[in-house]
N, C-alpha and C positions, 0 to 999 in steps of 0.2 A: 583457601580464600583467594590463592593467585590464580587459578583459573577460573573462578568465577569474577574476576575481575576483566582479567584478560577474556571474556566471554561478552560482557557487560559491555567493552568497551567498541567489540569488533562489532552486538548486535546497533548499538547507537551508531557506530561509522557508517552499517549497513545503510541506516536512513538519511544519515546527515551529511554524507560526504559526496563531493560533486559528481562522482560514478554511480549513485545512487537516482539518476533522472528519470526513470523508468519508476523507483516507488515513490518519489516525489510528485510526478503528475497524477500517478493513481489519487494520492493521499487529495490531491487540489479536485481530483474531478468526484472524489467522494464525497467533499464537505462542501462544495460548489455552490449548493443547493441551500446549506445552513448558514446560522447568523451566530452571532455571539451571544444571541440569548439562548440559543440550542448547545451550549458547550454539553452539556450530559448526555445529548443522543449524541452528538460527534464524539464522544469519550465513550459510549459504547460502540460506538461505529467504531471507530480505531482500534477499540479490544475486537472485535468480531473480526476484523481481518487477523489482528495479530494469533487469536487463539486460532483460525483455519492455517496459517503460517506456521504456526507451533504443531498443528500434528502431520503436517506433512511433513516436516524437519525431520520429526522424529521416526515418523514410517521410512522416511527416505537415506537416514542414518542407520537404522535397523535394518537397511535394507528390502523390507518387506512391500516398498515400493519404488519403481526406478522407472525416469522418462529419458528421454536420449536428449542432452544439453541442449542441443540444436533445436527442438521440440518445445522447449521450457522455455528457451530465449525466443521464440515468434508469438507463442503463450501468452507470456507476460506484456508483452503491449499489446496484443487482442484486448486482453482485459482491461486495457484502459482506452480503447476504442470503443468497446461496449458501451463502459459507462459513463464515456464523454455525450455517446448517441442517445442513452435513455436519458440525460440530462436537457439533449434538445428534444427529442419526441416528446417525452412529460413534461416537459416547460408549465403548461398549463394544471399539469397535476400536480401540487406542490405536495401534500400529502401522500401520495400513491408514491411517486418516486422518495420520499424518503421512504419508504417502507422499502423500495425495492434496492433500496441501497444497503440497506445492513443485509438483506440477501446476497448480493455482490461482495461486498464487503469480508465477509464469511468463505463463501464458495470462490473469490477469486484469489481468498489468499491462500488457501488449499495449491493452484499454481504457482503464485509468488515463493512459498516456503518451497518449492523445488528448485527455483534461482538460485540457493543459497546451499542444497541439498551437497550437490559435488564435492564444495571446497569444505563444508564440513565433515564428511567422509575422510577425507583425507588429513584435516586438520588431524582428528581426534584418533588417542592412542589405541590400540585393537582392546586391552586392557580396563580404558580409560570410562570411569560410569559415564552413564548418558544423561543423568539428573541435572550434575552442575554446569556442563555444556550449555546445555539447550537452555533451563533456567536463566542463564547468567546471559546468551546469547538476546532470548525473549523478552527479557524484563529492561534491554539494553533497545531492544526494536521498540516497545510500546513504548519508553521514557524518549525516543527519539520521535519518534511519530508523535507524542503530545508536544513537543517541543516544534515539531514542524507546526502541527495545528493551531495552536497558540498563534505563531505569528502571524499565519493564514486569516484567523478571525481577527488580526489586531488589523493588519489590513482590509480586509473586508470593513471593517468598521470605520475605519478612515472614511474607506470607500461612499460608502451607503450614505455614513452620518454629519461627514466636514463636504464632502464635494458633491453631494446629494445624486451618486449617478442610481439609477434605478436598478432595483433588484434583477431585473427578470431580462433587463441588458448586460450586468453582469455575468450571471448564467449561460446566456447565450455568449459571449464573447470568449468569456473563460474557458467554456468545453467546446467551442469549436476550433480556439488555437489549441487545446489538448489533445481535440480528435484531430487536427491535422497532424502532430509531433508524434504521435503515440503510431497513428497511420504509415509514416512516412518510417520510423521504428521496425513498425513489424513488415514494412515491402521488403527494406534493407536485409531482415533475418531470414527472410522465407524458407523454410526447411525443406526442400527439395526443388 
């Protein structure tokens, strides 16, 4: 039970701790788009990144797949340049782009879960099963990512509903300070 706690707690810091700014802006430019009445698609939006996060973890802990760190940190803010940019191109598609978010979502956390790949490598004992790690790590990233979302849409609803700013300016403002920060991210890492 102590290291599925101590798993729990390391996947929660993964999303809630100020070193975590890279899956924080992913998480803001994925729900961007949603409101507080859509909490059940952003709660499957936040599982579909976390389950592509969880098998790459796991392929990447097994070994059975390996990117070179340098590659995985220019990666990871691509992907949230992406989907700051289909949140301004589909501005007008409000439907299309949620759909094309739980794709993103999915397929970009398949990258994201190699962020994490390294240090758990070496966390974990040569001996040590792979169930309660990763379990303890996961269930520790989604309860952190709903806890980020949650107050996402508490704000957003401030937003919208006490200061009446319009939706489709929030959108816009939101993912273009994302795509600038996420941008500016991945110049800094450029892998070669």
């Amino acid at each position: 039970m102590q290291d599925f706690l101590f798993y729990l707690k390391l996947g929660w810091e993964h999303i809630i701790s100020l070193d975590a700014l890279d899956h924080q802006l992913f998480i803001l430019a994925l729900i961007a788009v949603y409101s507080h009445k859509d909490l059940q698609k952003v709660l499957i939006l936040v599982t579909a990144f976390t389950l592509g996060h969880s098998v790459t973890l796991a392929l990447s802990v097994l070994d059975v797949l390996r990117v070179p760190g340098k590659w995985v940190e220019f990666l990871i803010p691509m992907t949230i340049v992406i989907t700051a940019l289909d949140n301004i191109l589909f501005k007008n598609n409000h439907k299309r782009l949620m759909t094309l978010n739980y794709y993103l979502a999915l397929i970009f956390g398949f990258i994201h879960g190699m962020g994490f790949a390294n240090t758990a490598r070496l966390m974990m004992a040569k001996d040590q099963s792979l169930l309660v790690p990763l379990l303890g790590f996961n269930l520790g990233l989604e309860v952190g990512q709903i806890a980020v979302v949650l107050v996402l849409l508490i704000v957003l609803f401030i937003l919208l509903n006490i200061f009446r700013i319009n939706r489709r300016d929030w959108i816009m403002f939101i993912s273009s300070a994302v795509f600038a920060l996420a941008l500016k991210m991945a110049l800094e890492r450029l892998p070669f």
